[in-house]
VOMI-71051 format. One record per residue: residue in one letter; y, x, z of N, C-alpha, C in turn. Coordinates in steps of 0.1 Angstrom, whole numbers, padded with zeros to 4 digits, always signed. Atoms other than C-alpha are relative to their C-alpha. Layout:
BEGIN
AYXZYXZYXZ ...
***
This chain:
BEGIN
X+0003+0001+0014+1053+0728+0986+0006+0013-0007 X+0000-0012+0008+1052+0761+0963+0013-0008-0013 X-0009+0001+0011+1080+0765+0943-0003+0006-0013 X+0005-0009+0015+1061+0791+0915-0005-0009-0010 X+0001+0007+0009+1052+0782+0889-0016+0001-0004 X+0016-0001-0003+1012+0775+0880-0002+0011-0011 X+0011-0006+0002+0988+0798+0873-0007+0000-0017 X+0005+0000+0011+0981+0811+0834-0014+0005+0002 X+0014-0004+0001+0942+0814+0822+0001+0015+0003 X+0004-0012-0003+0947+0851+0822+0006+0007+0011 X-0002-0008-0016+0962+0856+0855-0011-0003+0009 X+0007+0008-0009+0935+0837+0872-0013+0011+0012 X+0006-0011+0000+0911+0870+0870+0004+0004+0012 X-0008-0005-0006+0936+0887+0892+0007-0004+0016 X-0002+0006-0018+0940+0866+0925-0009+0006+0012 X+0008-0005-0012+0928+0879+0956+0000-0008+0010 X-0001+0005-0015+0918+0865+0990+0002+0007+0006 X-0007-0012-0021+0935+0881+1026-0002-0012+0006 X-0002+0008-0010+0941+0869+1054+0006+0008+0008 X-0010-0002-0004+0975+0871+1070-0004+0007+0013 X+0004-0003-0016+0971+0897+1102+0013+0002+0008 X-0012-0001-0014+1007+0895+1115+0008+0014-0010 X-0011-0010+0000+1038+0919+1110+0002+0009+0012 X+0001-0012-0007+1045+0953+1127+0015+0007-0007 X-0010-0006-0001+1079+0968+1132-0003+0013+0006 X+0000-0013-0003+1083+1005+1134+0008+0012-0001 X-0014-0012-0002+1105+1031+1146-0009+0016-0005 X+0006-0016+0004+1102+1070+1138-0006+0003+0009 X+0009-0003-0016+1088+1073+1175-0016-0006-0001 X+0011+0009+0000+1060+1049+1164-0013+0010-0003 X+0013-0008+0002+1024+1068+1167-0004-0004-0014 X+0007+0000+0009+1005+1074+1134-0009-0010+0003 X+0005+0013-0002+0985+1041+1124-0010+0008-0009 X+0013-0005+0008+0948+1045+1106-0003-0017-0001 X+0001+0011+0009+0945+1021+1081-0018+0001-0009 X+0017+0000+0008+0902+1013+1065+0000-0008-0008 X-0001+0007+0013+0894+0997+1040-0001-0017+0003 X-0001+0013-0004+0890+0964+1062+0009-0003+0010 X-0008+0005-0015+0917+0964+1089+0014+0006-0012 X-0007-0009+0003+0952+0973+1074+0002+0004-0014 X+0001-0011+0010+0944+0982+1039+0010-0005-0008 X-0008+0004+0005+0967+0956+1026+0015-0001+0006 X-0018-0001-0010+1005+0965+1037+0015+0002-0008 X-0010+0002+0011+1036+0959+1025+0009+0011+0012 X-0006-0004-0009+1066+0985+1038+0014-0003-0004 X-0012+0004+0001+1100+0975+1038+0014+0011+0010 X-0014-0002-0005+1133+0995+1046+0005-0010+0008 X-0009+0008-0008+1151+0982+1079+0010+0010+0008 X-0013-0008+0002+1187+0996+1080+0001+0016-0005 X-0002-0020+0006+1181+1033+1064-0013-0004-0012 X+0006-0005+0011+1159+1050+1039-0017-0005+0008 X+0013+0001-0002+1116+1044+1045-0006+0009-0003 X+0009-0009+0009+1090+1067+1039-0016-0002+0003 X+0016-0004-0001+1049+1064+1039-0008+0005-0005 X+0007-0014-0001+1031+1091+1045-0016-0007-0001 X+0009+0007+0001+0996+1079+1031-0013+0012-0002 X+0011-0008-0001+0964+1103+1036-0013-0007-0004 X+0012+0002+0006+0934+1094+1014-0012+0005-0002 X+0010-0004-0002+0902+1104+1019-0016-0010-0003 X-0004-0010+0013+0888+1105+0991+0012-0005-0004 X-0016+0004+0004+0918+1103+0972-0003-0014-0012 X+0003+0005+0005+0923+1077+0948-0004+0005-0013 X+0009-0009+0016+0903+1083+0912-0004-0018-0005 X+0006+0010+0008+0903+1050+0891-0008+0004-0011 X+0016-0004+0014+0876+1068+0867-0010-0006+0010 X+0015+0002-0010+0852+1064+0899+0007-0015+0012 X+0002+0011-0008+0866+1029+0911+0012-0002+0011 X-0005-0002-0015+0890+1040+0939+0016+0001-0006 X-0015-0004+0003+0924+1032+0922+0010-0013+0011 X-0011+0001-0009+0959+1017+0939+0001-0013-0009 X-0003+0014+0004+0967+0979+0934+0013-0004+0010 X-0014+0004-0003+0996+0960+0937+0000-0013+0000 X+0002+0016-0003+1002+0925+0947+0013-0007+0006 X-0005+0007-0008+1023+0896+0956-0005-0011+0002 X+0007+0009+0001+1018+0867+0975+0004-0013-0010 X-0002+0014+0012+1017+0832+0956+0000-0006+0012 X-0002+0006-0010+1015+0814+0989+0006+0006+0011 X-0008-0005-0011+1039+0827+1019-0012+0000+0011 X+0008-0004-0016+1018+0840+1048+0005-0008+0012 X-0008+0006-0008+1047+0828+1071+0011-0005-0002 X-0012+0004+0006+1076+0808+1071+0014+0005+0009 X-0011-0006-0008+1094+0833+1092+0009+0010-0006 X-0006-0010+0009+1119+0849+1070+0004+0015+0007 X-0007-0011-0007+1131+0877+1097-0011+0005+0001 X+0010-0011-0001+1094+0893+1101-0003+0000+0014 X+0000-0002-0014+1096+0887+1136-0011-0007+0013 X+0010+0013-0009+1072+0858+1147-0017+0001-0009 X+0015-0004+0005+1035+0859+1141-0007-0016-0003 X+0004+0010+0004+1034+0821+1129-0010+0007-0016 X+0018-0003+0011+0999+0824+1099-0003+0008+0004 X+0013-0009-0005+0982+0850+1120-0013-0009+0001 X+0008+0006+0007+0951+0847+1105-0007-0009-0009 X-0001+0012+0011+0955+0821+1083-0001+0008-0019 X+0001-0007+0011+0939+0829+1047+0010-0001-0012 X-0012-0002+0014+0968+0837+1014-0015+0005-0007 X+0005-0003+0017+0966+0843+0980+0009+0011-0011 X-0009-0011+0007+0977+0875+0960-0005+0001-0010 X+0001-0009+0012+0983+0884+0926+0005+0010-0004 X+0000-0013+0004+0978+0914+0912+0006+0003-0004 X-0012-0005+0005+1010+0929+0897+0002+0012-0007 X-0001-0015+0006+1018+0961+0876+0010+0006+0013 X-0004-0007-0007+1031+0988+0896+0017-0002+0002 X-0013+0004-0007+1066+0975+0911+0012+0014-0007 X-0002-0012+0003+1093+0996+0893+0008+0014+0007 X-0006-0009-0014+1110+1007+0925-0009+0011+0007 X+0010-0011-0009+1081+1023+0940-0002+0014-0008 X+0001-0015+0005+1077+1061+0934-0012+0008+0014 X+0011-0010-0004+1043+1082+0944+0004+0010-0006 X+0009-0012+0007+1036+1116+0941-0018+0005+0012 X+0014-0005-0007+1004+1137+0950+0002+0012+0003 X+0000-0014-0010+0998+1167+0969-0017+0002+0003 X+0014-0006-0009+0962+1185+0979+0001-0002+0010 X-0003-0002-0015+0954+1185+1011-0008+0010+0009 X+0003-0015+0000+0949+1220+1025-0005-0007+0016 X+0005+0001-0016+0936+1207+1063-0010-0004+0001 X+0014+0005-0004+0906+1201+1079-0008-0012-0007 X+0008+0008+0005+0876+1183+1068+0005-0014+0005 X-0001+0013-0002+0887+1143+1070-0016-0009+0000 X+0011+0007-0003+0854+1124+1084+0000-0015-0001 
***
Protein backbone atom coordinates (compact mmCIF):
# COMPACT_ATOMS: atom_id res chain seq x y z
CA UNK A 1 0.00 0.00 0.00
CA UNK A 2 1.35 3.52 -1.33
CA UNK A 3 2.03 5.82 1.20
CA UNK A 4 1.75 9.19 -1.37
CA UNK A 5 -0.60 10.97 -1.34
CA UNK A 6 -3.37 10.91 -4.36
CA UNK A 7 -3.18 12.31 -7.50
CA UNK A 8 -4.39 16.27 -8.12
CA UNK A 9 -6.60 16.92 -11.52
CA UNK A 10 -3.61 18.77 -12.84
CA UNK A 11 -1.01 16.21 -12.29
CA UNK A 12 -2.90 13.61 -13.94
CA UNK A 13 -1.76 14.98 -17.57
CA UNK A 14 1.81 14.18 -16.53
CA UNK A 15 1.98 10.38 -15.56
CA UNK A 16 3.80 8.14 -17.66
CA UNK A 17 3.80 4.38 -18.34
CA UNK A 18 7.47 2.16 -18.13
CA UNK A 19 8.16 -0.86 -17.40
CA UNK A 20 10.74 -1.68 -14.71
CA UNK A 21 13.96 -3.33 -16.78
CA UNK A 22 16.13 -4.09 -13.66
CA UNK A 23 19.22 -2.18 -12.15
CA UNK A 24 22.85 -2.03 -13.34
CA UNK A 25 25.79 -1.34 -11.20
CA UNK A 26 28.85 0.29 -12.62
CA UNK A 27 32.46 0.70 -12.15
CA UNK A 28 34.79 3.12 -14.18
CA UNK A 29 36.07 -0.10 -16.11
CA UNK A 30 32.41 -0.58 -17.19
CA UNK A 31 32.23 -0.41 -21.22
CA UNK A 32 30.25 2.57 -22.72
CA UNK A 33 26.32 1.63 -22.75
CA UNK A 34 24.04 2.95 -25.93
CA UNK A 35 20.98 3.99 -24.68
CA UNK A 36 17.51 4.47 -27.76
CA UNK A 37 14.83 5.80 -27.39
CA UNK A 38 13.13 2.32 -26.44
CA UNK A 39 15.73 0.25 -24.45
CA UNK A 40 17.34 2.40 -21.71
CA UNK A 41 16.04 5.76 -22.29
CA UNK A 42 14.66 6.05 -18.93
CA UNK A 43 17.65 5.97 -16.24
CA UNK A 44 18.15 7.08 -13.11
CA UNK A 45 22.11 7.57 -11.94
CA UNK A 46 23.05 7.51 -8.44
CA UNK A 47 26.46 8.11 -6.72
CA UNK A 48 27.84 4.84 -4.94
CA UNK A 49 30.71 5.87 -2.50
CA UNK A 50 32.45 8.90 -4.64
CA UNK A 51 31.46 11.63 -6.99
CA UNK A 52 29.23 10.30 -10.46
CA UNK A 53 29.43 11.54 -13.78
CA UNK A 54 27.18 10.93 -17.18
CA UNK A 55 28.63 11.50 -20.14
CA UNK A 56 25.34 11.68 -22.39
CA UNK A 57 25.86 11.95 -26.40
CA UNK A 58 22.73 13.06 -28.26
CA UNK A 59 22.16 12.70 -31.54
CA UNK A 60 20.25 15.10 -32.49
CA UNK A 61 20.69 16.97 -29.48
CA UNK A 62 17.86 17.98 -27.46
CA UNK A 63 15.67 21.10 -29.09
CA UNK A 64 12.25 21.46 -27.23
CA UNK A 65 11.24 24.05 -30.05
CA UNK A 66 11.18 20.77 -32.34
CA UNK A 67 9.84 18.26 -29.64
CA UNK A 68 13.06 16.61 -28.48
CA UNK A 69 13.32 18.15 -24.93
CA UNK A 70 14.79 16.41 -21.37
CA UNK A 71 12.01 15.17 -18.76
CA UNK A 72 12.18 14.41 -15.45
CA UNK A 73 10.39 11.92 -13.31
CA UNK A 74 9.62 10.05 -10.26
CA UNK A 75 8.11 7.00 -9.59
CA UNK A 76 4.58 7.04 -7.72
CA UNK A 77 4.74 3.22 -7.44
CA UNK A 78 8.21 1.53 -6.41
CA UNK A 79 9.48 -0.64 -9.27
CA UNK A 80 11.04 -2.89 -6.44
CA UNK A 81 10.97 -3.46 -2.92
CA UNK A 82 14.66 -3.97 -2.87
CA UNK A 83 16.12 -0.96 -1.18
CA UNK A 84 19.99 -1.88 -1.89
CA UNK A 85 19.53 -1.92 -5.84
CA UNK A 86 20.87 -5.23 -5.89
CA UNK A 87 18.03 -7.88 -6.70
CA UNK A 88 16.06 -7.73 -9.87
CA UNK A 89 12.59 -8.46 -7.97
CA UNK A 90 9.74 -6.16 -10.78
CA UNK A 91 11.85 -6.99 -13.76
CA UNK A 92 9.38 -6.22 -16.13
CA UNK A 93 6.65 -5.42 -14.18
CA UNK A 94 4.83 -2.07 -15.50
CA UNK A 95 5.30 1.56 -12.98
CA UNK A 96 4.04 4.81 -12.92
CA UNK A 97 5.97 8.14 -13.28
CA UNK A 98 5.36 11.61 -12.73
CA UNK A 99 6.76 14.17 -14.38
CA UNK A 100 8.78 16.57 -12.16
CA UNK A 101 10.54 20.00 -12.80
CA UNK A 102 14.09 19.72 -13.17
CA UNK A 103 15.48 18.20 -9.68
CA UNK A 104 17.53 21.08 -8.14
CA UNK A 105 20.69 19.01 -7.62
CA UNK A 106 21.09 18.05 -11.13
CA UNK A 107 23.49 20.33 -13.27
CA UNK A 108 23.88 19.99 -17.29
CA UNK A 109 25.89 21.75 -19.44
CA UNK A 110 26.32 21.51 -23.41
CA UNK A 111 29.12 21.16 -25.63
CA UNK A 112 29.20 20.80 -29.78
CA UNK A 113 30.25 17.84 -30.87
CA UNK A 114 33.34 18.17 -33.20
CA UNK A 115 33.48 14.10 -34.15
CA UNK A 116 32.31 12.04 -36.70
CA UNK A 117 29.04 11.78 -38.27
CA UNK A 118 26.71 9.88 -35.49
CA UNK A 119 24.36 7.38 -37.54
Amino acid sequence: RSSQPPLRAWQRPLVRASRYRGQQRLSPLAPCRLLTPHHGNLHRVDAVGGPAAFLDILAPPYSPDTGRDCHYYRPLVPATNDDDHGGDDGVGEPCWLLEIPQPAEFWCGSQDYPGPPVI
